[in-house]
N, CA, C and O atoms as a CHARMM CRD file, in Angstrom:
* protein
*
  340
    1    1 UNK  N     50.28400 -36.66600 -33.60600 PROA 1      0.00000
    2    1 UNK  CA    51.27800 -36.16500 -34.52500 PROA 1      0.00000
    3    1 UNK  C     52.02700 -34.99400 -33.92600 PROA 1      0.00000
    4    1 UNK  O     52.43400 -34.14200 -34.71500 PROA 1      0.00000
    5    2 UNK  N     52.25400 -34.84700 -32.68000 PROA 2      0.00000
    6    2 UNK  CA    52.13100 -33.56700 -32.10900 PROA 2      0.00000
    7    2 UNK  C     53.67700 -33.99000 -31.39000 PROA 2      0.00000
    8    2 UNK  O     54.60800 -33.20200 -31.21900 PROA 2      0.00000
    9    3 UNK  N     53.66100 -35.30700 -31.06600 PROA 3      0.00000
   10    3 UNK  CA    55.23800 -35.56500 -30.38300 PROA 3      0.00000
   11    3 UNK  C     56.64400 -35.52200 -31.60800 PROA 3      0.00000
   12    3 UNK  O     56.61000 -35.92400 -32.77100 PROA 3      0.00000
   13    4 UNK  N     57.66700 -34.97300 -30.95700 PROA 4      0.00000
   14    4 UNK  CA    58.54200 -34.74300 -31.62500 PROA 4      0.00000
   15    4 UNK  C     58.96500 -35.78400 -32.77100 PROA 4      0.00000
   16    4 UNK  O     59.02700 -35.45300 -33.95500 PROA 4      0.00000
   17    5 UNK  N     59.28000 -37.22000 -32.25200 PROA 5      0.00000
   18    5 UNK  CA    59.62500 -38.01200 -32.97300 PROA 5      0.00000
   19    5 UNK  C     58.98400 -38.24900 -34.46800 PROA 5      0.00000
   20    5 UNK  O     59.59500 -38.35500 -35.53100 PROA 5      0.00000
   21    6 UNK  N     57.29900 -38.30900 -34.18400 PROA 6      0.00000
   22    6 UNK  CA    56.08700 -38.91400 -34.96400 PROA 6      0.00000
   23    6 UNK  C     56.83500 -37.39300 -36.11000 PROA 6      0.00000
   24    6 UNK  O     57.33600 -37.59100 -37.21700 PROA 6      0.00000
   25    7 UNK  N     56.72300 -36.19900 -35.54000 PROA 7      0.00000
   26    7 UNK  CA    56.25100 -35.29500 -36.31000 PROA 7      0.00000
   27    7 UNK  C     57.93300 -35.31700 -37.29200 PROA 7      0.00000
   28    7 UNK  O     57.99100 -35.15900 -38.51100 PROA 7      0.00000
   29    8 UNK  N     58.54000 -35.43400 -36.83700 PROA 8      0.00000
   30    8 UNK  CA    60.35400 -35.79000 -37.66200 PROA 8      0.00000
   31    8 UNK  C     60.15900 -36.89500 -38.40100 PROA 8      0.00000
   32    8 UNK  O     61.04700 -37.09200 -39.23100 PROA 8      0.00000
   33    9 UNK  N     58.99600 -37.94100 -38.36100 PROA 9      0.00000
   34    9 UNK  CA    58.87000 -39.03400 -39.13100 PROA 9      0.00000
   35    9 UNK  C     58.03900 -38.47300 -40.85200 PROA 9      0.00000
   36    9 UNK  O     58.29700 -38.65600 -42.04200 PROA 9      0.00000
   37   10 UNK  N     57.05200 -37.79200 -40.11800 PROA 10     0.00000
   38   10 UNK  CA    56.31700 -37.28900 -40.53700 PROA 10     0.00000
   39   10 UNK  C     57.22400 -36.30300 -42.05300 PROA 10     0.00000
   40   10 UNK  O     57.22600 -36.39400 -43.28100 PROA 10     0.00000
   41   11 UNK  N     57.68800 -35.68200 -41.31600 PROA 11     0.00000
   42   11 UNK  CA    58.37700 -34.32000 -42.03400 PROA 11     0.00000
   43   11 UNK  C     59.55500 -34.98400 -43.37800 PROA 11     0.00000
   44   11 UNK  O     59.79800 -34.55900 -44.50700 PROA 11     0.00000
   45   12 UNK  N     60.06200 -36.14800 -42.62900 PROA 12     0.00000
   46   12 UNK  CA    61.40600 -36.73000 -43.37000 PROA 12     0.00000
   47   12 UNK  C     60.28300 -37.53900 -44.69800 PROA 12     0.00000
   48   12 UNK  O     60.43000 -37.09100 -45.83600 PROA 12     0.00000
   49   13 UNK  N     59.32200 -38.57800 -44.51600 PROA 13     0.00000
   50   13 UNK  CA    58.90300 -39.16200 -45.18200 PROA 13     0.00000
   51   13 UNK  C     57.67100 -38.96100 -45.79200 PROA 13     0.00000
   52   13 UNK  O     57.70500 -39.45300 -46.91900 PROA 13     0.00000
   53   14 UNK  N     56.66000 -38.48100 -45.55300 PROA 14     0.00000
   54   14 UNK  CA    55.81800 -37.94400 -45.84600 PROA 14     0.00000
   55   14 UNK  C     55.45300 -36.39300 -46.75200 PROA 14     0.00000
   56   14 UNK  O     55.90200 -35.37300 -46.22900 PROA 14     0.00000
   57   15 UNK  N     54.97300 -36.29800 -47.55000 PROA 15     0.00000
   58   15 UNK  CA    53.99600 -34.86400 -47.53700 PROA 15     0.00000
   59   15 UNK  C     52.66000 -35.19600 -47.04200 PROA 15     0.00000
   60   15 UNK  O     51.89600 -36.02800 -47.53100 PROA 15     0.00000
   61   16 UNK  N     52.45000 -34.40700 -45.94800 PROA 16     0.00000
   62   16 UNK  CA    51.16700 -34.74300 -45.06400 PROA 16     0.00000
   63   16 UNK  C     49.85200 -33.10100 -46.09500 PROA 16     0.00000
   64   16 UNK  O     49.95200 -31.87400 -46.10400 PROA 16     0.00000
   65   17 UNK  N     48.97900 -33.94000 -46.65500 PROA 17     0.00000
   66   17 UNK  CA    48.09500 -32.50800 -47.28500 PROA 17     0.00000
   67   17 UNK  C     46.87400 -32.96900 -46.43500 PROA 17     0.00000
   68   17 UNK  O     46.47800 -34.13400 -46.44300 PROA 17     0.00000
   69   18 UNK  N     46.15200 -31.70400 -45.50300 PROA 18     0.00000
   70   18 UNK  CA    45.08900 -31.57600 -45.12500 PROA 18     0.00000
   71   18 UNK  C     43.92400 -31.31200 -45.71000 PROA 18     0.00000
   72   18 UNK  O     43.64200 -30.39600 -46.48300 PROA 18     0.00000
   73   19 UNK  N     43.33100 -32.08900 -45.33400 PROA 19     0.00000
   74   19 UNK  CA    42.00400 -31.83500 -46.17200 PROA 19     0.00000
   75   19 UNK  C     40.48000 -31.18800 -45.28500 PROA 19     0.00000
   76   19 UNK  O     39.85800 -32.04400 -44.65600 PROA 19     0.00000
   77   20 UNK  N     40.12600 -30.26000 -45.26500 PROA 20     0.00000
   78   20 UNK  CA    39.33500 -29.39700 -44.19100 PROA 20     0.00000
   79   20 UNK  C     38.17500 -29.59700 -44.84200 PROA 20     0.00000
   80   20 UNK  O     37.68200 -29.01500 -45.80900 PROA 20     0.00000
   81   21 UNK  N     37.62600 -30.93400 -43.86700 PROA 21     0.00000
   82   21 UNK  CA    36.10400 -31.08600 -44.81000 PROA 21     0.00000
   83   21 UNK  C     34.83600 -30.27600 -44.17100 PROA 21     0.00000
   84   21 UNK  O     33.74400 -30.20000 -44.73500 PROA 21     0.00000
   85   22 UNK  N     35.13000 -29.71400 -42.97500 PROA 22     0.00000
   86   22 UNK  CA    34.64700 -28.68800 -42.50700 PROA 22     0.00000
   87   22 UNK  C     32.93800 -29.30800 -42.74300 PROA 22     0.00000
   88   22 UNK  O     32.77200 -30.39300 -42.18600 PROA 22     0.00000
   89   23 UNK  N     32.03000 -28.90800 -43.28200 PROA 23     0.00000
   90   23 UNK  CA    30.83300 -29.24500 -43.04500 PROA 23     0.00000
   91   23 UNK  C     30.51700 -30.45800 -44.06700 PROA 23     0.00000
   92   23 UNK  O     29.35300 -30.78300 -44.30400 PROA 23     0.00000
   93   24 UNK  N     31.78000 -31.19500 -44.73700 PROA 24     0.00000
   94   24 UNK  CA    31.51500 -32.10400 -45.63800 PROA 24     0.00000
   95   24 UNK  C     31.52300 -31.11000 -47.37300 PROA 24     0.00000
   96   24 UNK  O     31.37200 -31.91400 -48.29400 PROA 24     0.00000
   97   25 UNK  N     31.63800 -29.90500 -47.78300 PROA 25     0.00000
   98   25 UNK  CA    31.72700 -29.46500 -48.54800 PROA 25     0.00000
   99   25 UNK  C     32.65600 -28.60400 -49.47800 PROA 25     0.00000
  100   25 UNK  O     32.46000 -27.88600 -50.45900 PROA 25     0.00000
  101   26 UNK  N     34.24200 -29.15900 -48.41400 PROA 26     0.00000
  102   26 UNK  CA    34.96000 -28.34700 -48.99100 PROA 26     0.00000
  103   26 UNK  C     36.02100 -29.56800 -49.49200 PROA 26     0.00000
  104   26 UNK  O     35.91100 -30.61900 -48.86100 PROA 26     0.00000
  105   27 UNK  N     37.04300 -29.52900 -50.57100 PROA 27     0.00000
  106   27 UNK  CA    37.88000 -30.23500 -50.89200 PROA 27     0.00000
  107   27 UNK  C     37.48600 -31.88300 -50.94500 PROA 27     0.00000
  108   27 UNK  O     38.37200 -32.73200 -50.84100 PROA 27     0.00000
  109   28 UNK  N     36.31300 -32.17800 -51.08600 PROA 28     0.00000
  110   28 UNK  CA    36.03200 -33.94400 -51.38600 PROA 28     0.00000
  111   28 UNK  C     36.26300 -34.24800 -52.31900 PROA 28     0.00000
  112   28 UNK  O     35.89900 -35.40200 -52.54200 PROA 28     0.00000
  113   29 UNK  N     37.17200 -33.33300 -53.80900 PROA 29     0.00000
  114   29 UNK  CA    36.91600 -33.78500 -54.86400 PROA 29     0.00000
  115   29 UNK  C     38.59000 -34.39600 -54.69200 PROA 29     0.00000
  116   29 UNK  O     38.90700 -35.40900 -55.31500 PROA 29     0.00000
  117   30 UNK  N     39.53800 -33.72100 -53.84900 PROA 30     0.00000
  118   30 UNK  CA    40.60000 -34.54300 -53.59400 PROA 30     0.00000
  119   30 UNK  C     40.49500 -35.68400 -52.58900 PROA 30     0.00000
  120   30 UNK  O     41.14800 -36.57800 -53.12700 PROA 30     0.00000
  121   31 UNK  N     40.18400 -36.00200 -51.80000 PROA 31     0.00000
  122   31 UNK  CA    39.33500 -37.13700 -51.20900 PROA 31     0.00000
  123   31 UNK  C     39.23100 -38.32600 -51.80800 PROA 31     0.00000
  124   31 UNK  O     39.56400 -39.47500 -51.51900 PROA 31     0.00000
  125   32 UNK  N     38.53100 -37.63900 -52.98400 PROA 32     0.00000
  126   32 UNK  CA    37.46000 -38.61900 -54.22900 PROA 32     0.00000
  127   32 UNK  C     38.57100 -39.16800 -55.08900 PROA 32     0.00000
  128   32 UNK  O     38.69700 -40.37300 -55.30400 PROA 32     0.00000
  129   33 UNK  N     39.39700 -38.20700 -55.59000 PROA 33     0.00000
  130   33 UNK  CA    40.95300 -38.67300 -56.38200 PROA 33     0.00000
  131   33 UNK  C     41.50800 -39.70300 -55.69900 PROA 33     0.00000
  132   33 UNK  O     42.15100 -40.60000 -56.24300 PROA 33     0.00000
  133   34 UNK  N     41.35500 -39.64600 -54.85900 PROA 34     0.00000
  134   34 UNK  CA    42.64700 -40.74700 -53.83400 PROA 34     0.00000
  135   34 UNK  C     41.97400 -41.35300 -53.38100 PROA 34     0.00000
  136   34 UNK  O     42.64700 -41.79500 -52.45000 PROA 34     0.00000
  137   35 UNK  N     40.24600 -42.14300 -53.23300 PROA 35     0.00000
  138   35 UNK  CA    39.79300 -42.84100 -52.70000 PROA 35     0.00000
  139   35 UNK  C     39.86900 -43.39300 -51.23400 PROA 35     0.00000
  140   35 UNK  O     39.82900 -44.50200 -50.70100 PROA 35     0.00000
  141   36 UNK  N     40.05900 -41.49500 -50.65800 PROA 36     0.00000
  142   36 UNK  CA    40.20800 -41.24300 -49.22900 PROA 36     0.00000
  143   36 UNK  C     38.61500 -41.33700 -48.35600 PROA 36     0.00000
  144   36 UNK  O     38.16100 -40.22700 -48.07700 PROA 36     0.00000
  145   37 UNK  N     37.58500 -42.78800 -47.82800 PROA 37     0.00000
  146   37 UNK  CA    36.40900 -42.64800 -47.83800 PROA 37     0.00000
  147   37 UNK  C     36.11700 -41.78600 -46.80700 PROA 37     0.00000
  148   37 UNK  O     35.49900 -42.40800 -45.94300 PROA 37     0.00000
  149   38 UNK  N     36.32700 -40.31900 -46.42600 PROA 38     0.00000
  150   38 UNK  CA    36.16400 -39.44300 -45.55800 PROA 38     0.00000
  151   38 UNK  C     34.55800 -40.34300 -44.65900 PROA 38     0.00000
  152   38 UNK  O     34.57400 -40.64900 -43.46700 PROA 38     0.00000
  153   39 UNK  N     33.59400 -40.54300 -45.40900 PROA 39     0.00000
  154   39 UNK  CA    32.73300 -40.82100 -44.61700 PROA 39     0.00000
  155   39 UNK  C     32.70100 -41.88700 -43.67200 PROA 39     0.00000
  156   39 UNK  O     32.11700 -41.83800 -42.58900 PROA 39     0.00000
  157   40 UNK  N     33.20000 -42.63000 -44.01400 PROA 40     0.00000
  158   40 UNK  CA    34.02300 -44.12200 -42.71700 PROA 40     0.00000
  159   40 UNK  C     34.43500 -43.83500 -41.74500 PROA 40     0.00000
  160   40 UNK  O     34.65300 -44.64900 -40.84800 PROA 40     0.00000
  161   41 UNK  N     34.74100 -42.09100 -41.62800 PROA 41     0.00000
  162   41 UNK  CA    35.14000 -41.18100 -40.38900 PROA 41     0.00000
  163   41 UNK  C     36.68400 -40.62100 -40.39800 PROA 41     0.00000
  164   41 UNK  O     37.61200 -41.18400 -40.98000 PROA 41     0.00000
  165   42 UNK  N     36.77500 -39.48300 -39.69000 PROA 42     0.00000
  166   42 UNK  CA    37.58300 -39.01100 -39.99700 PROA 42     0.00000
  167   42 UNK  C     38.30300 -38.89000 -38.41800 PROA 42     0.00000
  168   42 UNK  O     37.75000 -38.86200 -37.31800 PROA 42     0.00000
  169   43 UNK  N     39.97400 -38.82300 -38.83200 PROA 43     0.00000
  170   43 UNK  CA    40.70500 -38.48200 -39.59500 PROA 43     0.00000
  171   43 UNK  C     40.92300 -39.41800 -40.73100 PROA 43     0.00000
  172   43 UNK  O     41.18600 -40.39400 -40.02900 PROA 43     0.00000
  173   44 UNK  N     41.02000 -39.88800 -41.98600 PROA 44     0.00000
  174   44 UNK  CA    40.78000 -40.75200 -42.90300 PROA 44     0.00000
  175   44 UNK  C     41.84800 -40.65000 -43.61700 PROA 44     0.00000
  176   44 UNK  O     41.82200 -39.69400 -44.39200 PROA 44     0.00000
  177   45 UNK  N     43.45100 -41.74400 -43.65600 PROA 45     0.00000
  178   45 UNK  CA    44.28100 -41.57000 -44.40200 PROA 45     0.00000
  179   45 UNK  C     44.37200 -42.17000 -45.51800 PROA 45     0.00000
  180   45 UNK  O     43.85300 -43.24100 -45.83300 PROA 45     0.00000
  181   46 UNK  N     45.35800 -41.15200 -46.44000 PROA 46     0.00000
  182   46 UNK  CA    45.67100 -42.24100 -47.44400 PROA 46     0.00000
  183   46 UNK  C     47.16800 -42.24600 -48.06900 PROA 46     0.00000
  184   46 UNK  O     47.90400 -41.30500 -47.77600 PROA 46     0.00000
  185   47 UNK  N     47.43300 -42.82400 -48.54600 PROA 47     0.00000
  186   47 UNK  CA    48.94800 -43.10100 -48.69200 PROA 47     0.00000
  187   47 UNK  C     49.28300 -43.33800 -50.10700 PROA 47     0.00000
  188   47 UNK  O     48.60500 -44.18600 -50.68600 PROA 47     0.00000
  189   48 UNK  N     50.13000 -42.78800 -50.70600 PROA 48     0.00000
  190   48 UNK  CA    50.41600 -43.00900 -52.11400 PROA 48     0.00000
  191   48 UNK  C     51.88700 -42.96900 -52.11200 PROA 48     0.00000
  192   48 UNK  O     52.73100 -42.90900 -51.21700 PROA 48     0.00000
  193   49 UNK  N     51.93600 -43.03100 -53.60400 PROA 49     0.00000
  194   49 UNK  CA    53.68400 -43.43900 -53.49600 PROA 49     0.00000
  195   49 UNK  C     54.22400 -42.33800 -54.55200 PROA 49     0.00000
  196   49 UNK  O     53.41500 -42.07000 -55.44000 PROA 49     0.00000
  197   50 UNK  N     54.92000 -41.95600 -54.57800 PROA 50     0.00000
  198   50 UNK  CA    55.72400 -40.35700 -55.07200 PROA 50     0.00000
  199   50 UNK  C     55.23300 -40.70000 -56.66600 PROA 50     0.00000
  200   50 UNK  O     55.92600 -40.07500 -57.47000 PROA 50     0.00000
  201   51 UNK  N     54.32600 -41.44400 -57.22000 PROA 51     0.00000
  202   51 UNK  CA    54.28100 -41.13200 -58.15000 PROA 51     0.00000
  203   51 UNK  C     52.78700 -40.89300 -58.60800 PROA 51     0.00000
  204   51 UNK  O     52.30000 -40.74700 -59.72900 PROA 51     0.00000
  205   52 UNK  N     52.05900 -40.91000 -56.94000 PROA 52     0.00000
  206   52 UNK  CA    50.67700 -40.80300 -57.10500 PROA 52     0.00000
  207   52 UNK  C     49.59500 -41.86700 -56.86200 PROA 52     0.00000
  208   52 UNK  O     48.37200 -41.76900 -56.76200 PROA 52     0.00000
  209   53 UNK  N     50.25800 -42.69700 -56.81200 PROA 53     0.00000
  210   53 UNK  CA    49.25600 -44.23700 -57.05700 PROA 53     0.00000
  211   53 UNK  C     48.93200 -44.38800 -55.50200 PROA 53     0.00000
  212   53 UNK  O     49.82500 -44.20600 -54.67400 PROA 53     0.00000
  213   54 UNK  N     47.42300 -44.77900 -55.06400 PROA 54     0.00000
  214   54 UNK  CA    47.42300 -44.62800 -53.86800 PROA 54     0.00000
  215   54 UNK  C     47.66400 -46.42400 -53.42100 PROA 54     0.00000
  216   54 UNK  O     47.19700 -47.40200 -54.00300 PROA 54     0.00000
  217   55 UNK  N     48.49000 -46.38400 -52.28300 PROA 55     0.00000
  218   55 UNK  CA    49.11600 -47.75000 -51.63200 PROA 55     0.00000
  219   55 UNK  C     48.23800 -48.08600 -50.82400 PROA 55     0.00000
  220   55 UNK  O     48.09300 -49.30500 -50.73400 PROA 55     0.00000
  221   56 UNK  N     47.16700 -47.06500 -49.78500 PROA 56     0.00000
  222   56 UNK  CA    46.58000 -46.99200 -48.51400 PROA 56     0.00000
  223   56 UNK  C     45.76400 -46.33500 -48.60800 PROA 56     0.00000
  224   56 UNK  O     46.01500 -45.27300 -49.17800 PROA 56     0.00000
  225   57 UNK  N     44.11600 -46.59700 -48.04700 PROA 57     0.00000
  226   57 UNK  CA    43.23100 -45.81700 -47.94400 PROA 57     0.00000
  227   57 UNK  C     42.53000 -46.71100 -46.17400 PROA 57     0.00000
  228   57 UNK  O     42.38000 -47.88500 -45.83400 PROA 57     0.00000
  229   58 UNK  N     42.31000 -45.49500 -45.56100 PROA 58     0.00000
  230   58 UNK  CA    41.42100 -46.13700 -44.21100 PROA 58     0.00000
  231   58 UNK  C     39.78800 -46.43200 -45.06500 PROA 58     0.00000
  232   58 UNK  O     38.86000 -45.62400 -45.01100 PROA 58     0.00000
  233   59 UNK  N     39.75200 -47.37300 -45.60000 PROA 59     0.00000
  234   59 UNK  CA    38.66000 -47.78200 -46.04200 PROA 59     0.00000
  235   59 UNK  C     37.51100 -48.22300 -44.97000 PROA 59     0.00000
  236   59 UNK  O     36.32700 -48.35500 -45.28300 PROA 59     0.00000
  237   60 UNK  N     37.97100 -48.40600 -43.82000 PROA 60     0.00000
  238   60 UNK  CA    36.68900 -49.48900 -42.40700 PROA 60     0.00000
  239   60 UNK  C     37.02100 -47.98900 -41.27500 PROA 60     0.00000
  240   60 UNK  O     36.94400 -47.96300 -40.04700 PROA 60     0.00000
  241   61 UNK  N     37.34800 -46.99700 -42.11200 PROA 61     0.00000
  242   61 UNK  CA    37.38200 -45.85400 -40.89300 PROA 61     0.00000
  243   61 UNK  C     38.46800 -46.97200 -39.22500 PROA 61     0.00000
  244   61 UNK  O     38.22100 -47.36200 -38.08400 PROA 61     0.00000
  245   62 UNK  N     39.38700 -46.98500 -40.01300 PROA 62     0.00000
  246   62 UNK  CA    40.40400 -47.43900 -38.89200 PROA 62     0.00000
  247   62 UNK  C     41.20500 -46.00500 -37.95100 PROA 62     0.00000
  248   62 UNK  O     41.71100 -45.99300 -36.82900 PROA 62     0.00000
  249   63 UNK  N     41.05900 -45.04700 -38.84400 PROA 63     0.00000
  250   63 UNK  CA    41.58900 -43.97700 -37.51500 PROA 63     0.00000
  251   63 UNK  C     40.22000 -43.03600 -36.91800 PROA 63     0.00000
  252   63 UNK  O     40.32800 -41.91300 -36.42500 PROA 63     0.00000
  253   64 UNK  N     39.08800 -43.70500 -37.07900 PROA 64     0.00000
  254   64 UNK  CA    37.94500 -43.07600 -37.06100 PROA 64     0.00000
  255   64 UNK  C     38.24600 -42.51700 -35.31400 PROA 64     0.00000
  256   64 UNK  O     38.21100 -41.31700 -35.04000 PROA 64     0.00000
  257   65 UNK  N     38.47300 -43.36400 -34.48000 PROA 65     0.00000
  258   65 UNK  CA    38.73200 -43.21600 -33.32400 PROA 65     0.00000
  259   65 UNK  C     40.17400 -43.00900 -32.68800 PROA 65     0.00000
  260   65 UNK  O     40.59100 -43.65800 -31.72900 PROA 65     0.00000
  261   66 UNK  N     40.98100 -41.86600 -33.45300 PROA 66     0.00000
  262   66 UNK  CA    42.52500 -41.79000 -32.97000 PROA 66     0.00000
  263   66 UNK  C     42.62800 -41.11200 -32.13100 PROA 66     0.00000
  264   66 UNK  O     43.80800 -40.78600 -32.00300 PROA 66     0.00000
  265   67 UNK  N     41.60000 -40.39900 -30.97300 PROA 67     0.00000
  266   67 UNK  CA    42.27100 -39.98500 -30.03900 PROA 67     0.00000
  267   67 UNK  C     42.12500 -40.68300 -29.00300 PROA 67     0.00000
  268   67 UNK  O     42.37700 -40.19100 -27.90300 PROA 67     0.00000
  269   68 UNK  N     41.68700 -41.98000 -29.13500 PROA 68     0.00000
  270   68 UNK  CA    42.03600 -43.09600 -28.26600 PROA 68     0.00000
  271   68 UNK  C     42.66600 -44.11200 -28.65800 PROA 68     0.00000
  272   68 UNK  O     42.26800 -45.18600 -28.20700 PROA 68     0.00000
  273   69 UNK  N     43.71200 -44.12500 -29.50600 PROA 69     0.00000
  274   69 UNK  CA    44.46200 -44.89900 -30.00400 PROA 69     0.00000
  275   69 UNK  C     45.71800 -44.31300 -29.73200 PROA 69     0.00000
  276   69 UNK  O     46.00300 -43.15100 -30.02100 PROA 69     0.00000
  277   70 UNK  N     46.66300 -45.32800 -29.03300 PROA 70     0.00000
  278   70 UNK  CA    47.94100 -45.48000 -28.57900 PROA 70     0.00000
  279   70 UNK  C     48.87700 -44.65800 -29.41900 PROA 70     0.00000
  280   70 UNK  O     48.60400 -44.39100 -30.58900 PROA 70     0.00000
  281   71 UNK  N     49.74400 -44.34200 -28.95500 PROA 71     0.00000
  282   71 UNK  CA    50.57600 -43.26100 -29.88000 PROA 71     0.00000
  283   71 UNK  C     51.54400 -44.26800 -30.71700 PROA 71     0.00000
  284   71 UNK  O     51.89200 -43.93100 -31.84900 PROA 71     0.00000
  285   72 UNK  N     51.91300 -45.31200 -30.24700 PROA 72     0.00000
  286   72 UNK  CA    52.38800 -46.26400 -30.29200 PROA 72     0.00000
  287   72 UNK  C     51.63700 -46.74400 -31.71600 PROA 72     0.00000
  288   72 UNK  O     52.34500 -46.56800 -32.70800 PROA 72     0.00000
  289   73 UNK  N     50.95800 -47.04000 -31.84600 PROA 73     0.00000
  290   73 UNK  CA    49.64600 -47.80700 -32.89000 PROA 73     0.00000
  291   73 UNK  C     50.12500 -46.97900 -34.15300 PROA 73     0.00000
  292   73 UNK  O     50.68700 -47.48700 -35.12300 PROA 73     0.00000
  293   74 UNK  N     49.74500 -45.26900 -33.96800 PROA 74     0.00000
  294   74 UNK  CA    49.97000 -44.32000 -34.70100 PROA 74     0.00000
  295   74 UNK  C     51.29600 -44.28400 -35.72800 PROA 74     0.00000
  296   74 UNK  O     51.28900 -44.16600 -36.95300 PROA 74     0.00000
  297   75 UNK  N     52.33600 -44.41300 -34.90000 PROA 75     0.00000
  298   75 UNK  CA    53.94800 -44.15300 -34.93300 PROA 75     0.00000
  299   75 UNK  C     53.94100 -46.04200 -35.91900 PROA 75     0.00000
  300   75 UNK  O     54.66700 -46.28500 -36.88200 PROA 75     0.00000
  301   76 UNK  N     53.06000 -46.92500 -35.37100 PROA 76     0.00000
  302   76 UNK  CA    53.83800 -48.02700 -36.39900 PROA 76     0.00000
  303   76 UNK  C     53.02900 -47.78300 -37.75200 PROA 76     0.00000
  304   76 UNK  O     53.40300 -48.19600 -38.85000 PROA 76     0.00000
  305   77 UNK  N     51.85400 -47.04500 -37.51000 PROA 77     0.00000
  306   77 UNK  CA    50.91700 -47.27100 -38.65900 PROA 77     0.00000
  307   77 UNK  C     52.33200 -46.36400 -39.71800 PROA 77     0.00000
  308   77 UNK  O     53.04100 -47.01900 -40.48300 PROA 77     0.00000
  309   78 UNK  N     52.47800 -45.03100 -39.56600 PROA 78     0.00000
  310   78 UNK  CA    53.52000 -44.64900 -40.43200 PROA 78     0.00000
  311   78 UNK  C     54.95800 -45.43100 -40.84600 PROA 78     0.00000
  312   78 UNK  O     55.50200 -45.44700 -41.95000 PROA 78     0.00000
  313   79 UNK  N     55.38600 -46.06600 -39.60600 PROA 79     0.00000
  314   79 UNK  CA    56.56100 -46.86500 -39.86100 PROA 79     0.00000
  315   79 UNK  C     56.45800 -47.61100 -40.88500 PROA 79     0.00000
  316   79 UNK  O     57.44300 -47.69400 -41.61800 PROA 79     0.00000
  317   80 UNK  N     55.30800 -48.31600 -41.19700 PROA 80     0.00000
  318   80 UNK  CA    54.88800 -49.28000 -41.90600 PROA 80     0.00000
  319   80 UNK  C     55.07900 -49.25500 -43.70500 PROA 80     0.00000
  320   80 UNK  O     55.44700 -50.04700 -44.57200 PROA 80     0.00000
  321   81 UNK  N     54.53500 -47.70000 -43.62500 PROA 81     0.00000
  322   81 UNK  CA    54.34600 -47.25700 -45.23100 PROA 81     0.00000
  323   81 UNK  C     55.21300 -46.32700 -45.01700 PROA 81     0.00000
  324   81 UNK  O     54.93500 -45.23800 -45.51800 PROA 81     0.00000
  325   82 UNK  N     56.08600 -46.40000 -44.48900 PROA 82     0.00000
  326   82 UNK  CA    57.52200 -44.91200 -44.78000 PROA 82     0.00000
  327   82 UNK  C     58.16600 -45.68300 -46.03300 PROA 82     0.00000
  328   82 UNK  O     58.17700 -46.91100 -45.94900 PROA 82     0.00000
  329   83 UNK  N     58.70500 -45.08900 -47.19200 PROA 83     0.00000
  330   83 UNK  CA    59.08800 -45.26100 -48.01800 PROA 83     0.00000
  331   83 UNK  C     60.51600 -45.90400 -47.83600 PROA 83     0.00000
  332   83 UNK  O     61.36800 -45.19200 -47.30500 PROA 83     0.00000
  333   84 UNK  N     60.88800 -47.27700 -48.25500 PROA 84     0.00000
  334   84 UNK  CA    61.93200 -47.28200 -48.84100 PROA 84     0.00000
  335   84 UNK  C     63.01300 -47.38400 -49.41400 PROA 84     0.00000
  336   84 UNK  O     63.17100 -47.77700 -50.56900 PROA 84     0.00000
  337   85 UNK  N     64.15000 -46.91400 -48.38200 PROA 85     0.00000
  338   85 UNK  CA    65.23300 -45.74700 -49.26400 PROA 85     0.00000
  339   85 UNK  C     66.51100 -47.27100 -49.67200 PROA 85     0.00000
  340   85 UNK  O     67.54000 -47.05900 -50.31500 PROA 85     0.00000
């Protein structure tokens, strides 16, 4: 998320909220709202639609392993669920 493009994708379509599960005890109760399964591994997204309803959850821990996943992979996974217009 760190290359220019991803992060302009990011910024235009998204609100990206972090969730700092830090030892597993902080913020799971938003997690838990959005049926984000942090434990499937993290980074663990989820995707909703401006009115809240979640569209996307990494349910099989699919970004469990993103820093070996193609930037490429990354950039379509957002393309995919960009809203839209």
């Amino acid at each position: 998320m760190h290359k220019p493009e991803l992060a302009a994708l990011l910024a235009a379509s998204f609100v990206v909220v972090e969730i700092n599960v830090g030892r597993y005890d902080k913020n799971l109760d938003l997690a838990q709202k959005y049926y984000v399964p942090i434990k499937r591994g993290i980074p663990s997204l989820g995707v909703l639609d401006s009115r809240g309803a979640l569209l996307y959850a990494t349910d099989q821990g699919q970004f469990a392993d993103a820093r070996h996943m193609s930037y490429e992979s990354i950039k379509d996974f957002f393309i995919k669920w960009e809203p839209k217009r």
